[in-house]
Backbone as CSV, one residue per row, in Angstrom:
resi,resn,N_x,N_y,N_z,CA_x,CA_y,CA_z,C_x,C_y,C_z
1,UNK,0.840,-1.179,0.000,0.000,0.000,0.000,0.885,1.243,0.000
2,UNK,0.547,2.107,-0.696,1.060,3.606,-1.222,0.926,4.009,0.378
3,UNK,2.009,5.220,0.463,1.952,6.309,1.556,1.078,6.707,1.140
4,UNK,0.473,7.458,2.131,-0.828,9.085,1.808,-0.076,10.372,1.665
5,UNK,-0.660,10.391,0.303,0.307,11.497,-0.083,-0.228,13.272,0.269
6,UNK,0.479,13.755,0.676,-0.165,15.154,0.791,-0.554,16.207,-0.140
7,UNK,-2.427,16.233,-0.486,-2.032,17.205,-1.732,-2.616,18.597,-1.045
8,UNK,-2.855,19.289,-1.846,-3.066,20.875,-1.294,-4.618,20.676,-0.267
9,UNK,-5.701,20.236,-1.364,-6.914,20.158,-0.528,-6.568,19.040,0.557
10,UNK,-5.550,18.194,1.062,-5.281,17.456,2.063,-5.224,18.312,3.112
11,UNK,-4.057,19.085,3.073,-4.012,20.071,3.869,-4.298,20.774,4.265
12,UNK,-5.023,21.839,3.150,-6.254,22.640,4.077,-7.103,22.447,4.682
13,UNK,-7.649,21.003,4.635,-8.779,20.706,5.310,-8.345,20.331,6.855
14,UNK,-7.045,19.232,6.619,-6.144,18.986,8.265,-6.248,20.554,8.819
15,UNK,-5.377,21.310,8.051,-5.406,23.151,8.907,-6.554,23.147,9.615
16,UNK,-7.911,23.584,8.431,-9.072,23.701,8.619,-9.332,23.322,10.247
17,UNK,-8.939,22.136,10.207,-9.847,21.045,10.987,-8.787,21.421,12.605
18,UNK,-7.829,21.528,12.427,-7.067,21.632,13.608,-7.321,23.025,14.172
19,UNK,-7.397,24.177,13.325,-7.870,25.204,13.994,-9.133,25.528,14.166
20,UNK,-10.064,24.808,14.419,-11.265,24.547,14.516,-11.344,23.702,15.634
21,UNK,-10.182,23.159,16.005,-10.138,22.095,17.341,-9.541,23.176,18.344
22,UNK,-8.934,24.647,17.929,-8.175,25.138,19.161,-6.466,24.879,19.308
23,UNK,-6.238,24.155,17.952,-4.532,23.343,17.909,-3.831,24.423,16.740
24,UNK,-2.683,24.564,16.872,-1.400,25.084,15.727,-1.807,24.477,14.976
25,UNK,-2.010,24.639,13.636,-2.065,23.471,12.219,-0.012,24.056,11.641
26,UNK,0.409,22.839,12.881,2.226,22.897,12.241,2.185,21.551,11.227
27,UNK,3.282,21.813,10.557,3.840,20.846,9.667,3.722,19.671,10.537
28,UNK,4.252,19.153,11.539,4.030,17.541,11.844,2.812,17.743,12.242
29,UNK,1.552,18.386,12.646,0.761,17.898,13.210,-0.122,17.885,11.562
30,UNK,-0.134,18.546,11.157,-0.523,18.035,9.520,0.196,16.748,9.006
31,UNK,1.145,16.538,9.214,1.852,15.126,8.778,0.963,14.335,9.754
32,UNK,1.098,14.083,10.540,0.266,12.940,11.417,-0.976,12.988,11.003
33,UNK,-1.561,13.919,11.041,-3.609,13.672,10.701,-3.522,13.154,9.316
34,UNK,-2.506,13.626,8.020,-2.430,13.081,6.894,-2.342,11.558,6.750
35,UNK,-1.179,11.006,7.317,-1.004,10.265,7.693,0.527,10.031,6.913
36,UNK,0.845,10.932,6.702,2.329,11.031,5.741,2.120,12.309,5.257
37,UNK,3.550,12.466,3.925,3.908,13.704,3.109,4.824,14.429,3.684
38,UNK,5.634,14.393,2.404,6.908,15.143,2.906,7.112,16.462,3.814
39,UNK,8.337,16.568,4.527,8.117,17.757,5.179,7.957,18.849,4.166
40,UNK,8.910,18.911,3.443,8.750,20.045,2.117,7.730,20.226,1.610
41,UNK,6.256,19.247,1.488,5.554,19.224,0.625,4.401,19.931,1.217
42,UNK,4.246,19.426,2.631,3.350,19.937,3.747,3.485,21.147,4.154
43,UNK,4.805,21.564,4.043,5.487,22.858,4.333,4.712,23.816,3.576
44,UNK,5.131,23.237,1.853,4.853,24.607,1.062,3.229,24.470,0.567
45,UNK,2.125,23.603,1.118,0.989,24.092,0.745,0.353,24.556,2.093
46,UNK,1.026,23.832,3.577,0.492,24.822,4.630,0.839,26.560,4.579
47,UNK,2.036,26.347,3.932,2.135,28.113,3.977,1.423,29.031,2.693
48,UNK,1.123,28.668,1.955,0.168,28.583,0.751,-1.433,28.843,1.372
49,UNK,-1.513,28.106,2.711,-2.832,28.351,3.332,-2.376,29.361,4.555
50,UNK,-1.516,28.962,5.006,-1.717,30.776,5.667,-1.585,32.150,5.286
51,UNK,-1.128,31.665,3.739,-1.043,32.931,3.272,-2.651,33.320,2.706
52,UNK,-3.576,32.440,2.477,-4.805,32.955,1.906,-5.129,33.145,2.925
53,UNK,-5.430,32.313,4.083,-6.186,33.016,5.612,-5.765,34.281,5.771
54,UNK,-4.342,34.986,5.695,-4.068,36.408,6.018,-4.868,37.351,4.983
55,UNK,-4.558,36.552,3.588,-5.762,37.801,2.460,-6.922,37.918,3.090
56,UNK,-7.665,36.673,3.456,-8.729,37.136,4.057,-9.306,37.330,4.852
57,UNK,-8.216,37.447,6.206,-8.780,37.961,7.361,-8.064,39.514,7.020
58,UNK,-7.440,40.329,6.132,-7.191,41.530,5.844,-8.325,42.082,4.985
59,UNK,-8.769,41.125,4.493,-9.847,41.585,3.417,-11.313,42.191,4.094
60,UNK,-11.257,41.136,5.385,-12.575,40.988,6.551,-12.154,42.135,7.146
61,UNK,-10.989,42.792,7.625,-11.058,43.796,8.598,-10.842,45.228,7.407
62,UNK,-11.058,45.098,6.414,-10.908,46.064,5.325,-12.428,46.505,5.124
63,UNK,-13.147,45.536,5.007,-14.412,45.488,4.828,-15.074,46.838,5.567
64,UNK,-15.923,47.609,5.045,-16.449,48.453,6.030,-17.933,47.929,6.970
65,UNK,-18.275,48.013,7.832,-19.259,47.479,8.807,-20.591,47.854,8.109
């Protein structure tokens, strides 16, 4: 049986799901819920997702009320 490989929607959803529990969504704790994927690989689509969470929590406080 194949490793589980980490793809982008893998990860955002682990993020998703961990900061929704109250937890860091870090690189190993995304590796573990994945259940694999490279550090590099996990690396560069978790930061890929914190970089859209910052557009749009800048976008949300841009917003006028």
């Amino acid at each position: 049986m194949a490793p589980p490989i980490a793809t982008p929607q893998a990860v955002t959803e682990v993020a998703d799901a961990l900061v929704a529990e109250g937890l860091e969504p870090s690189i190993i704790a995304v590796q573990s819920r994945i259940g694999g994927g490279s550090y590099s690989t996990v690396k560069r689509y978790l930061d890929a997702w914190k970089q859209e969470r910052a557009q749009m929590d800048a976008v949300a406080t841009e917003t006028p009320p």
